[in-house]
ZAVO-454103 format. One record per residue (C-alpha): x, y, z; residue number from 1; residue in three letters. Coordinates in nm, 2 decimals, always signed. Example, Ala and Ser with C-alpha at 12.3 -4.5 7.8 and 13.67 -1.06 7.14 Angstrom:
<pts>
[pt [+1.23 -0.45 +0.78] 1 'ALA']
[pt [+1.37 -0.11 +0.71] 2 'SER']
</pts>
This chain:
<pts>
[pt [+0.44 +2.11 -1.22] 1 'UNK']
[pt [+0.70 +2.24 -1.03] 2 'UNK']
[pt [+1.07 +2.27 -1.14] 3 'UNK']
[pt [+1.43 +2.25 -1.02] 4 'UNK']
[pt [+1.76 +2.34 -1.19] 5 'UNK']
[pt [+2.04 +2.20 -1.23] 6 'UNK']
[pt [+2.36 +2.33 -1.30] 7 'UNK']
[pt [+2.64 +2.09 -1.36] 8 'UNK']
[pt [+2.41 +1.79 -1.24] 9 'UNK']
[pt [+2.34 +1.98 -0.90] 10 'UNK']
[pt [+1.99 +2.18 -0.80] 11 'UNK']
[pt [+2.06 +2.53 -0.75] 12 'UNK']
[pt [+1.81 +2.65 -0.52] 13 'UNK']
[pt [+1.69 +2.49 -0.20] 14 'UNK']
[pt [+1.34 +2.61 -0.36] 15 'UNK']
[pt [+1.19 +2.48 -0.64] 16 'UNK']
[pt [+1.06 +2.66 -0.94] 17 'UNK']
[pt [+0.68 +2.75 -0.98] 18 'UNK']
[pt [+0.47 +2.70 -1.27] 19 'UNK']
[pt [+0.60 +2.96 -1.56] 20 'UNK']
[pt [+0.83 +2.99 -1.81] 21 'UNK']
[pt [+1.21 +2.99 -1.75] 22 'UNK']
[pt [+1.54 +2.99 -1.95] 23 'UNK']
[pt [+1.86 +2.78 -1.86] 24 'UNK']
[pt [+2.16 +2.74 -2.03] 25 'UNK']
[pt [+2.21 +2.45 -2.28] 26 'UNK']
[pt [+2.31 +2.10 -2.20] 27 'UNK']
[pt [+2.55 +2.02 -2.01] 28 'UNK']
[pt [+2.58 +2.33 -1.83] 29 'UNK']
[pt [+2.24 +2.37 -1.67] 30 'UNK']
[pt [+1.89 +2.17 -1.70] 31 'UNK']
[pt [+1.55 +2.17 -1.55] 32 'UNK']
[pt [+1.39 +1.89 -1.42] 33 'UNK']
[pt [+0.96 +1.89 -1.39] 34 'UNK']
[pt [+0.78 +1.75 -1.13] 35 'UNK']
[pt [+0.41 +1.69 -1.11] 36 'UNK']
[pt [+0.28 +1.74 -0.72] 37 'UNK']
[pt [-0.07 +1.70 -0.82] 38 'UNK']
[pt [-0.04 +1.38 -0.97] 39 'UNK']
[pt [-0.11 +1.04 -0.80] 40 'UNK']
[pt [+0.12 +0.76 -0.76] 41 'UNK']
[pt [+0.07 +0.42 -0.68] 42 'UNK']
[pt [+0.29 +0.15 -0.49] 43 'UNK']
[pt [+0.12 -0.17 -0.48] 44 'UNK']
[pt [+0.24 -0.42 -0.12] 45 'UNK']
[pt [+0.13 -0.79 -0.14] 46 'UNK']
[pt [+0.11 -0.88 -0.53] 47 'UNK']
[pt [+0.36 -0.86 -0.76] 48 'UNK']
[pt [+0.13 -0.84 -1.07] 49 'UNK']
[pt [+0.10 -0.50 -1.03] 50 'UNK']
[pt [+0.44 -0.40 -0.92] 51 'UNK']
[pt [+0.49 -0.01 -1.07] 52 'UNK']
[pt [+0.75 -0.20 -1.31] 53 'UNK']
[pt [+0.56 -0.16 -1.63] 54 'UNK']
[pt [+0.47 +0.19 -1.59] 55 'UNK']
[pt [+0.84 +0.27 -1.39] 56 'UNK']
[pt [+1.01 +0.15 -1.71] 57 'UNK']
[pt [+0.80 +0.36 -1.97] 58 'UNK']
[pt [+0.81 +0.71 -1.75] 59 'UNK']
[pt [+1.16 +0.82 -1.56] 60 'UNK']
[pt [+1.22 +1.15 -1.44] 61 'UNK']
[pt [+1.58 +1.10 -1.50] 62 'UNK']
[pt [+1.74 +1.05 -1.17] 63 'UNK']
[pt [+1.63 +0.67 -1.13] 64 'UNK']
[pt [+1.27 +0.82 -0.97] 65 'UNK']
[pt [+0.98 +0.60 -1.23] 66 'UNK']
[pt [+0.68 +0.78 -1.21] 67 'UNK']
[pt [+0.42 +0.50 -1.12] 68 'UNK']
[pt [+0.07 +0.46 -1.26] 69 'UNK']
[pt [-0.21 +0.34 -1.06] 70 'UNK']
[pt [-0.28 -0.01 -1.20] 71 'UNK']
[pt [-0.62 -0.08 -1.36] 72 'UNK']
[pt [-0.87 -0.10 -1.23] 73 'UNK']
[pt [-1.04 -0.51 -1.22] 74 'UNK']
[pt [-1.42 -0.47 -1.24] 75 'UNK']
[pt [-1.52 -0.90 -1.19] 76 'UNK']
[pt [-1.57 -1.06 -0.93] 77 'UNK']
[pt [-1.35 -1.25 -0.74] 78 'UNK']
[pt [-1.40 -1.52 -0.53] 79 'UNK']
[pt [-1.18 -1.62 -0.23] 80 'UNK']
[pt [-1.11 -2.00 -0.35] 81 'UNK']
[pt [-1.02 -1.90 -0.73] 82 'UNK']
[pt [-0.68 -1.79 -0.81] 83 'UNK']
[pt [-0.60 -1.42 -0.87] 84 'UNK']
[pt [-0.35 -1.44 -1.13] 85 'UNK']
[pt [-0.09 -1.33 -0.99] 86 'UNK']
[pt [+0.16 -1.42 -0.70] 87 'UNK']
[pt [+0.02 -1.29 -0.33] 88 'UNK']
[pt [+0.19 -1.23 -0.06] 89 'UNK']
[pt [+0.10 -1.41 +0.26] 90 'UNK']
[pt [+0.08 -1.22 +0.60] 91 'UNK']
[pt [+0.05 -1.33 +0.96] 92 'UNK']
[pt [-0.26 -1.21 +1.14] 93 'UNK']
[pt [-0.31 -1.20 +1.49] 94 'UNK']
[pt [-0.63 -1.47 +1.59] 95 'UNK']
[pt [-0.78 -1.35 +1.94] 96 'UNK']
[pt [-1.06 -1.58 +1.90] 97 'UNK']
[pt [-1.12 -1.79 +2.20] 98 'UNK']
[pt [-1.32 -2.06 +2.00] 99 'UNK']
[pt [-1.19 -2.45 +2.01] 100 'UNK']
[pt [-1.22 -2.41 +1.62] 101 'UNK']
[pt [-0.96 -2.20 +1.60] 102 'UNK']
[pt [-0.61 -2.42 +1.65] 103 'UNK']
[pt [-0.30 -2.18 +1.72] 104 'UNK']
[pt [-0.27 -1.78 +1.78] 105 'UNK']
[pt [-0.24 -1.66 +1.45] 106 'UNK']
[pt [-0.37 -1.72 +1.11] 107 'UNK']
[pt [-0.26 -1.68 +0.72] 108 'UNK']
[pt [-0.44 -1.41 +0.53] 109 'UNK']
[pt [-0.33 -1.31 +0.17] 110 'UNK']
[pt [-0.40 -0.98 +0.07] 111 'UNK']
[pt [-0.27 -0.67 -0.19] 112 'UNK']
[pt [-0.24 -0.33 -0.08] 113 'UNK']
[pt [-0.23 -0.03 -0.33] 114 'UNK']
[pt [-0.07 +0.26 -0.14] 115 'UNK']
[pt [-0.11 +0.62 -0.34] 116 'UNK']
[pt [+0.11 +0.90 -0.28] 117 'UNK']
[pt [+0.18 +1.24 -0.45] 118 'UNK']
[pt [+0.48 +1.44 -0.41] 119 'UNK']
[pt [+0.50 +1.74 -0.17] 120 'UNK']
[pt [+0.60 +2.10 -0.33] 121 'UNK']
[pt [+0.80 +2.13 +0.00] 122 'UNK']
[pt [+0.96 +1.78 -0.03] 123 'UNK']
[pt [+1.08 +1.74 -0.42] 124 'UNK']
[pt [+1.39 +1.75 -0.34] 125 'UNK']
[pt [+1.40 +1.53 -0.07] 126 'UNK']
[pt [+1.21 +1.24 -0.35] 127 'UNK']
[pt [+1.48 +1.38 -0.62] 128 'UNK']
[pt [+1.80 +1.40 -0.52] 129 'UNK']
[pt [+1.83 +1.29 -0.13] 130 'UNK']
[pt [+1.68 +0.96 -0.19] 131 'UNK']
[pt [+1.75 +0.66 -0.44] 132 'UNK']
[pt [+1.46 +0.56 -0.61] 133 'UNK']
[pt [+1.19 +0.67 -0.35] 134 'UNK']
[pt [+0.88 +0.52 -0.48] 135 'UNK']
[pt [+1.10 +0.14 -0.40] 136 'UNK']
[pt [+1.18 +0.23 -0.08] 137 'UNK']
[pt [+0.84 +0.35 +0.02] 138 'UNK']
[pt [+0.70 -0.01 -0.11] 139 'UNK']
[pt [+0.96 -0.14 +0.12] 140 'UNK']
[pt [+0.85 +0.11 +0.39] 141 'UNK']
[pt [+0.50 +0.03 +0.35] 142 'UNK']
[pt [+0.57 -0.39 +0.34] 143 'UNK']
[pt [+0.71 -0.39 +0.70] 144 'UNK']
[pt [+0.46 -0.13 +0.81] 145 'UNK']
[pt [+0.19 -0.38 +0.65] 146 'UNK']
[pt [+0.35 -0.69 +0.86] 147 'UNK']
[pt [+0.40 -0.53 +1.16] 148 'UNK']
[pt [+0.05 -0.44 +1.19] 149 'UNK']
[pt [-0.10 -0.72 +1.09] 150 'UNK']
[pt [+0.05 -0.99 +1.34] 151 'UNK']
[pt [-0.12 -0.71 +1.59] 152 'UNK']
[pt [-0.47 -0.74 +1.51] 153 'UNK']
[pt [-0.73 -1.00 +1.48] 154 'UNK']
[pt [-0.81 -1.21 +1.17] 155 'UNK']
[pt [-1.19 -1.15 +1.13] 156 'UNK']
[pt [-1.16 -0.76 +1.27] 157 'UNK']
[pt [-0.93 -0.70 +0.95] 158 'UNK']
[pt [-1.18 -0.93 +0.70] 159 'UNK']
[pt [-1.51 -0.81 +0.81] 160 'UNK']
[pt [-1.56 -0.49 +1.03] 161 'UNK']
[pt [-1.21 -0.36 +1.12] 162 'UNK']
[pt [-1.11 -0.30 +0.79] 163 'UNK']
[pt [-1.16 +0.07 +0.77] 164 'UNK']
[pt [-0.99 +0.12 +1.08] 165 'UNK']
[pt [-0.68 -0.08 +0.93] 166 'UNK']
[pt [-0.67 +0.14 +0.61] 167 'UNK']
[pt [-0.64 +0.47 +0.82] 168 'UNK']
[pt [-0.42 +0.30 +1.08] 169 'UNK']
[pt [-0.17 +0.18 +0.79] 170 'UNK']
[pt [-0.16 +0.52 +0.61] 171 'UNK']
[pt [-0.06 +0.72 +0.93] 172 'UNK']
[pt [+0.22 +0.46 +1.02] 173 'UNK']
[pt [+0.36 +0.47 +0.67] 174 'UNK']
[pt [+0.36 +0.89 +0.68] 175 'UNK']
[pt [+0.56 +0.87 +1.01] 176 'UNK']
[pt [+0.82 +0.66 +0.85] 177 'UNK']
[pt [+0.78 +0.88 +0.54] 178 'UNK']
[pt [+0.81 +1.18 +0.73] 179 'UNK']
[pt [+1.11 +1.07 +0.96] 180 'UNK']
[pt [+1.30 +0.87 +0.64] 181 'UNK']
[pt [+1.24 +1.24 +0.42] 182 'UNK']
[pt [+1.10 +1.08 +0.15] 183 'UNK']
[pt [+0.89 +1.44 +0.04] 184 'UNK']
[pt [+0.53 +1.22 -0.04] 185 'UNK']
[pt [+0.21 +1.26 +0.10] 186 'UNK']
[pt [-0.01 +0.97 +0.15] 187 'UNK']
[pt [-0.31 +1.01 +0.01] 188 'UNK']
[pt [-0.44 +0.64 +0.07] 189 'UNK']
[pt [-0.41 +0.26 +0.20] 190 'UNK']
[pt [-0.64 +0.02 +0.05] 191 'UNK']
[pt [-0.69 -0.32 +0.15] 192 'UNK']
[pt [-0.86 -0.41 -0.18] 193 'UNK']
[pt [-0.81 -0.82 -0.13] 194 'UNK']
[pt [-0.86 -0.93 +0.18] 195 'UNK']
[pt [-0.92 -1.31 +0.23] 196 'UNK']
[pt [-0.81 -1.64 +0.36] 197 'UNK']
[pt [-0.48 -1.85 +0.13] 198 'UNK']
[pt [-0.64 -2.01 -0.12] 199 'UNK']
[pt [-0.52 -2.36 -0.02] 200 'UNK']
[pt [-0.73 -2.26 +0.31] 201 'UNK']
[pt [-1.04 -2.17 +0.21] 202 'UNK']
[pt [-1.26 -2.47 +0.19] 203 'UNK']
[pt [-1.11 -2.56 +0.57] 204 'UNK']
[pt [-1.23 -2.16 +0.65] 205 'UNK']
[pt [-1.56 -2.22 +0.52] 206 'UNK']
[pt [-1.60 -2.51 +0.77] 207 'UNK']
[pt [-1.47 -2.30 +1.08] 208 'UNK']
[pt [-1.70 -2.02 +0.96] 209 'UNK']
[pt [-2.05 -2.23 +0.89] 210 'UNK']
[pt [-1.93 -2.38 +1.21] 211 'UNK']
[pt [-1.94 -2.13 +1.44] 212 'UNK']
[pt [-2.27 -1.94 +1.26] 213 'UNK']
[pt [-2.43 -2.35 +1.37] 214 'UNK']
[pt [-2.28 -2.24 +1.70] 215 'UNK']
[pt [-2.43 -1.87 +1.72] 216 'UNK']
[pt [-2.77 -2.03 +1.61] 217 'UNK']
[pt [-2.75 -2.26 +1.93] 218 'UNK']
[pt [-2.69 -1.96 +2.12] 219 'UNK']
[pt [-2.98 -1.80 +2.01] 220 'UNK']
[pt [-3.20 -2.10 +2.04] 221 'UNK']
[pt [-3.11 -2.17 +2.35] 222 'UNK']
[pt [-3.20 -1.86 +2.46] 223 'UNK']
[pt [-3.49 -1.81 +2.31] 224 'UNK']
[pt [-3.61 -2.13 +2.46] 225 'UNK']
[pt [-3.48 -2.03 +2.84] 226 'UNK']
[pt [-3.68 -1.71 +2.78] 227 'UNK']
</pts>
């Protein structure tokens, strides 16, 4: 952990303490507030069930900064047509495809995205005292970052394939606007753990899918047959 002191309710030093041992005068006069940049936060965009709430309100650093914990983790396995349990976010998604199947330029895709931080030795200050509850903002941060790119990429590149790319695409948009907003994190990771079609969708996706694998077949067939 790193530490910074305040005297009167105001940090001291533009530099923050180092591990050790240090004295301070007694409340109110001066105080020393810990922060832990080796420890991993999580901000969760797209699902409300594991908004940082429960672990916010258990563990506060004292200037209105919760300290979130990364959510469980949920070994079973889900399938696109159940319900999750818990209230998802629906994003617009760019659809390139050329197919007839395919009505309209965009699609609906629900998704959750855990983003995980950690707090920069270099930038606890800026996460402590020039910002308002940082780990919100960067939720908020990281949900316009999320529909932004999204509306810009193709539905079945993000599902299948393009996924990867998404994830490291995400995570450096979301450290620019880190970086140039001076929130002090480091992001360590974007995951796009649930990735799938609205549930109200799915059976209607199924078709479009099944449809054009019988129209890939044909292809094939075809093709074999003029060979």
């Amino acid at each position: 952990e790193v530490g910074v002191r305040e005297r009167f309710g105001r940090f001291v030093s533009a530099e923050p303490l180092p591990p050790g041992v240090y004295f301070n005068l007694p409340w109110p006069f001066e105080k020393i507030s810990t922060f832990s940049c080796e420890k991993i936060y999580t901000v969760v965009v797209g699902a409300a069930e594991h908004d940082d709430e429960e672990g916010e309100e258990a563990d506060d650093d004292g200037h209105g900064h919760a300290k979130a914990e990364k959510p469980e983790v949920d070994t079973s396995i889900i399938q696109w047509g159940v319900g999750h349990g818990h209230d998802e976010m629906t994003f617009m998604v760019a659809n390139k495809s050329t197919s007839a199947d395919f009505s309209g330029a965009v699609s609906l895709m629900g998704l959750n995205i855990p983003v995980e931080y950690r707090i920069r030795q270099n930038g606890v200050l800026d996460y402590a005292y020039r910002n308002t509850n940082t780990a919100d903002m960067l939720r908020d941060v990281s949900l316009r970052v999320a529909i932004e790119y999204f509306a810009s990429v193709d539905f079945m590149e993000v599902i299948s394939n393009g996924r990867s790319q998404a994830e490291l695409e995400i995570a450096n948009r979301i450290q620019s606007t880190a970086d140039r907003l001076g929130f002090g994190v480091e992001i360590l990771g974007v995951y796009l753990n649930d990735v799938h079609p609205p549930k109200d969708v799915v059976p209607k996706f199924h078709e479009v899918v099944a449809s054009l694998q019988r129209s890939q077949k044909a292809i094939i067939e075809a093709n074999t047959y003029r060979f």
